[in-house]
C-alpha positions as CSV (number, residue, x, y, z in Angstrom):
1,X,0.0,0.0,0.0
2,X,1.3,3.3,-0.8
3,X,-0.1,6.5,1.1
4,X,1.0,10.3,0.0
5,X,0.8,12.9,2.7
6,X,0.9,16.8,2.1
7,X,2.6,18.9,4.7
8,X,4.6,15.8,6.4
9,X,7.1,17.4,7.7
10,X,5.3,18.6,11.0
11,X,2.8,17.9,13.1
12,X,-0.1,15.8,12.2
13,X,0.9,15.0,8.8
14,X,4.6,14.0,10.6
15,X,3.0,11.8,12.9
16,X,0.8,10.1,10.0
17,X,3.9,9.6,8.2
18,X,5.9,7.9,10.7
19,X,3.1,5.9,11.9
20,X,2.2,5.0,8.1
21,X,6.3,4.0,7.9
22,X,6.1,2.0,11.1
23,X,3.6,-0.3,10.0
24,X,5.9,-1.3,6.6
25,X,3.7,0.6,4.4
26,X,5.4,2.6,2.0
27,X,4.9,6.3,2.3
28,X,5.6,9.7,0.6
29,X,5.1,13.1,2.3
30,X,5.9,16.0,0.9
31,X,6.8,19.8,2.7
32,X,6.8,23.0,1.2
33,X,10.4,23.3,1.3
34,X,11.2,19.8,1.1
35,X,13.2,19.1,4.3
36,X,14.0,15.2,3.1
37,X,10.6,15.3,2.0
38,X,9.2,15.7,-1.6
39,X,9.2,19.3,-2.5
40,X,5.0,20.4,-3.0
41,X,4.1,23.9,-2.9
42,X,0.4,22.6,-3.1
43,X,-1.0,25.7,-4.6
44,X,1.5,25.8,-7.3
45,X,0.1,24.0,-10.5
46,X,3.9,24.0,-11.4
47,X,5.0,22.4,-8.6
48,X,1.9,20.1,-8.5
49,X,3.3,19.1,-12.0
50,X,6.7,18.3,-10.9
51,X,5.5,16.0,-8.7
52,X,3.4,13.8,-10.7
53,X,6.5,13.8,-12.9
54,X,8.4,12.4,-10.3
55,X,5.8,9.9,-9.0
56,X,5.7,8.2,-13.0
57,X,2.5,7.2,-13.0
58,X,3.1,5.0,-9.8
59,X,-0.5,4.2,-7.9
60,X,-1.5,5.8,-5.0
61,X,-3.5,4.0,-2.6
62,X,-4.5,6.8,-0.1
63,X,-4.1,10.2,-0.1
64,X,-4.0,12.4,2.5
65,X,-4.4,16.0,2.1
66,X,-3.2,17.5,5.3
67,X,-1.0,20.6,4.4
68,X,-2.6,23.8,5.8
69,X,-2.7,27.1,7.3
70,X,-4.2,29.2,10.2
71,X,-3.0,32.7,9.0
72,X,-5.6,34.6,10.7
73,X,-5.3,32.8,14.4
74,X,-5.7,35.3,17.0
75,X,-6.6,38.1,14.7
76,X,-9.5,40.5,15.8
77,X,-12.8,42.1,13.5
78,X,-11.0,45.4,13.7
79,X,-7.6,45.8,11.9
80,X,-7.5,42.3,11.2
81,X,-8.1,39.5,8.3
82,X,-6.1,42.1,5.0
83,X,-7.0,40.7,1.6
84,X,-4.0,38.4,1.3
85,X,-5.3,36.7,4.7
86,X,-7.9,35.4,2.9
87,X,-6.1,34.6,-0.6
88,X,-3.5,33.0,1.3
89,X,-6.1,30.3,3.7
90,X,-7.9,29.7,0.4
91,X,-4.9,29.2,-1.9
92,X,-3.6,26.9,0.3
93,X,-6.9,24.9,2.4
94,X,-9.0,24.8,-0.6
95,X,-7.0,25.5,-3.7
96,X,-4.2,23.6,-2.6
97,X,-5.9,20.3,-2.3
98,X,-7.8,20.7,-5.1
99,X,-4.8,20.8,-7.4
100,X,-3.2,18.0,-5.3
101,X,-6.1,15.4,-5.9
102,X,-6.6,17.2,-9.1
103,X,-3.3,16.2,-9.9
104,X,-2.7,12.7,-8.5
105,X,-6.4,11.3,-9.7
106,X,-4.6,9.4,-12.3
107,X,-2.3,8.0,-9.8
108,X,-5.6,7.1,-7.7
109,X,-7.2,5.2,-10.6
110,X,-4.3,2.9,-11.0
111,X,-4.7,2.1,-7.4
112,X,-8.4,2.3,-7.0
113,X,-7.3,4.5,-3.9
114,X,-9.3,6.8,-2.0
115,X,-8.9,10.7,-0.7
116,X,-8.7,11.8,3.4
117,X,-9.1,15.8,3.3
118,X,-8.3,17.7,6.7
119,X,-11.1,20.1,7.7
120,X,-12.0,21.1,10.8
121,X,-15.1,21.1,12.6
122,X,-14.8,24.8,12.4
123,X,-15.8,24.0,9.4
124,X,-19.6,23.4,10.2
125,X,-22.0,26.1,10.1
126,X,-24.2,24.2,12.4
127,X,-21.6,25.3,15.0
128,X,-20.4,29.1,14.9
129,X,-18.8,30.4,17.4
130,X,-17.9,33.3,15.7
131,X,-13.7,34.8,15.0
132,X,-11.2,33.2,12.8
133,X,-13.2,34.2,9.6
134,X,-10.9,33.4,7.0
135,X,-9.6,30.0,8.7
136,X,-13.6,28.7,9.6
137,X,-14.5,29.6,5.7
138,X,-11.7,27.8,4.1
139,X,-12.4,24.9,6.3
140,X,-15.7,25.3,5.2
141,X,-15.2,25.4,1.7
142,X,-13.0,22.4,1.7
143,X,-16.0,20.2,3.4
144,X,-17.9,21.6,-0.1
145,X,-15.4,20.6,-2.2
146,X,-15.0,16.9,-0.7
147,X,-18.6,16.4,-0.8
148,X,-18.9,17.2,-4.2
149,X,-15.7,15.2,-4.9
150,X,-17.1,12.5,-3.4
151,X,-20.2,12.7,-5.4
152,X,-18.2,12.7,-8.6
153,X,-15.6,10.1,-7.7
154,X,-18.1,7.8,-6.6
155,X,-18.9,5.9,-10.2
156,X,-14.9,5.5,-10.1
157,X,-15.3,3.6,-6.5
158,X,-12.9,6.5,-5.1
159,X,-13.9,6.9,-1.4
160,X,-13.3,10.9,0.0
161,X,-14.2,11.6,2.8
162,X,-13.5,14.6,5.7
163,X,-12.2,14.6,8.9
164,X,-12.3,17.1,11.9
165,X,-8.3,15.8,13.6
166,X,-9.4,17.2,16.9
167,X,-7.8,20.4,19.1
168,X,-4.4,18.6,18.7
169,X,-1.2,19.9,20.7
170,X,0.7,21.0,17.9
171,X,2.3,24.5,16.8
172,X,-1.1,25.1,15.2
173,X,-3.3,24.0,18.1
174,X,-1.0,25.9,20.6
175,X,-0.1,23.7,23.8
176,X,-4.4,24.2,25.7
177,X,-5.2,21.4,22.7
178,X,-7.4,19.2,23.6
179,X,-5.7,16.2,22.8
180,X,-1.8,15.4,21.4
181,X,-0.9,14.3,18.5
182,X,-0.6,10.4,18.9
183,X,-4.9,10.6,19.7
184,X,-5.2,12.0,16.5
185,X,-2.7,10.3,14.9
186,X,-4.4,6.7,15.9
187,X,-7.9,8.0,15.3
188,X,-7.4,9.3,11.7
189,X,-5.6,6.3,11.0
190,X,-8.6,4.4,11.8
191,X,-10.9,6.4,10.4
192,X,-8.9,6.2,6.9
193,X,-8.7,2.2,7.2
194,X,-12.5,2.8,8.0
195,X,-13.1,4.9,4.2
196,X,-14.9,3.1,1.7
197,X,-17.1,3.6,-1.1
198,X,-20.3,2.9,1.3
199,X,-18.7,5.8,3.5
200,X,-17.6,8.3,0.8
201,X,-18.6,12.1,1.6
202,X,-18.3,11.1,5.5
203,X,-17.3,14.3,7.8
204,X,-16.1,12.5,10.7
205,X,-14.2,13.6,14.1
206,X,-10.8,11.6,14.7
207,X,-12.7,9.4,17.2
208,X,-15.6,8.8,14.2
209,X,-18.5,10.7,15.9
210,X,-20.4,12.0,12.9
211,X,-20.4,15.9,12.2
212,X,-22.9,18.4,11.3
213,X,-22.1,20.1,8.3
């Protein structure tokens, strides 16, 4: 089995990596500055490009698209979230893994593999809170773009589905997280294992409690 991770060189995706290695899978993550990973500036078509060149055509059997940013954390109504904010959470959460599966979906088909996208539950308007505008509506927009993926792939068999990785202790989740990284790491792994055709278009916590969208 082959898995490619985006953004493995940290956090969540680092742990997934690891764990993904540990088990004698074989596994490709990629960083945005490559770090002993492969080089993926997921916004980038050009770099997108590059990488399927690199990956010849090999088959992919799940891909996880975990690379992302939280560039308006901590940012308040007034003075805050500038234009670029918001170009830069959507060219990265939702352009970003567009391109990637986008890119790879030839790669998929050979394998007959199936897509994990990395949302948030701060993605559900069911549940609003309020603050981090452009983070919550990239999130969001991401959970719409896997559904509908989902709904398009499924004819192929492709499975995609959406998961919420929990308030992790990471860089991003700052150290009042909820949980650290091994919870999510183990419960995303699961929930992955878990993805089928019959599940496709899931949005699922880490732990597999169903989410509103």
């Amino acid at each position: 089995m082959t898995t490619l991770i985006t953004g493995a060189n940290r956090g969540i995706g680092r742990a997934l990596h690891d764990a993904y290695g540990t088990r004698g899978e074989e596994v490709i993550g990629t960083a945005r500055s490559g770090d002993g990973f492969e080089p993926l500036e997921v916004s980038d078509p050009a770099s997108q490009a590059a990488l399927a060149r690199r990956l010849g055509g090999r088959g992919i059997d799940l891909l996880v698209c975990n690379a992302g940013i939280y560039p308006d954390k901590g940012m308040m109504l007034e003075g805050g979230f500038a234009p670029e904010v918001w170009a830069e959470a959507f060219a990265v959460n939702v352009t970003g893994v567009f391109l990637t599966i986008q890119t790879l979906l030839p790669n998929l088909r050979k394998a007959g593999g199936k897509v994990a996208i990395l949302s948030s539950i701060m993605a559900s308007s069911a549940q609003a809170p309020g603050g981090a505008y452009a983070y919550r509506a990239s999130k969001a927009a991401v959970l719409n773009l896997g559904r509908n993926l989902a709904r398009d792939l499924a004819p192929e068999r492709i499975a995609v589905g959406i998961y919420h990785p929990g308030w992790v202790r990471t860089d991003m989740g700052g150290e009042a997280a909820d949980i650290d990284v091994t919870q999510a790491r183990d419960g995303l792994m699961a929930r992955f294992d878990a993805l089928s055709p019959e599940t496709t278009g899931c949005f699922e916590s880490y732990d597999g409690t169903a989410l509103p969208f």
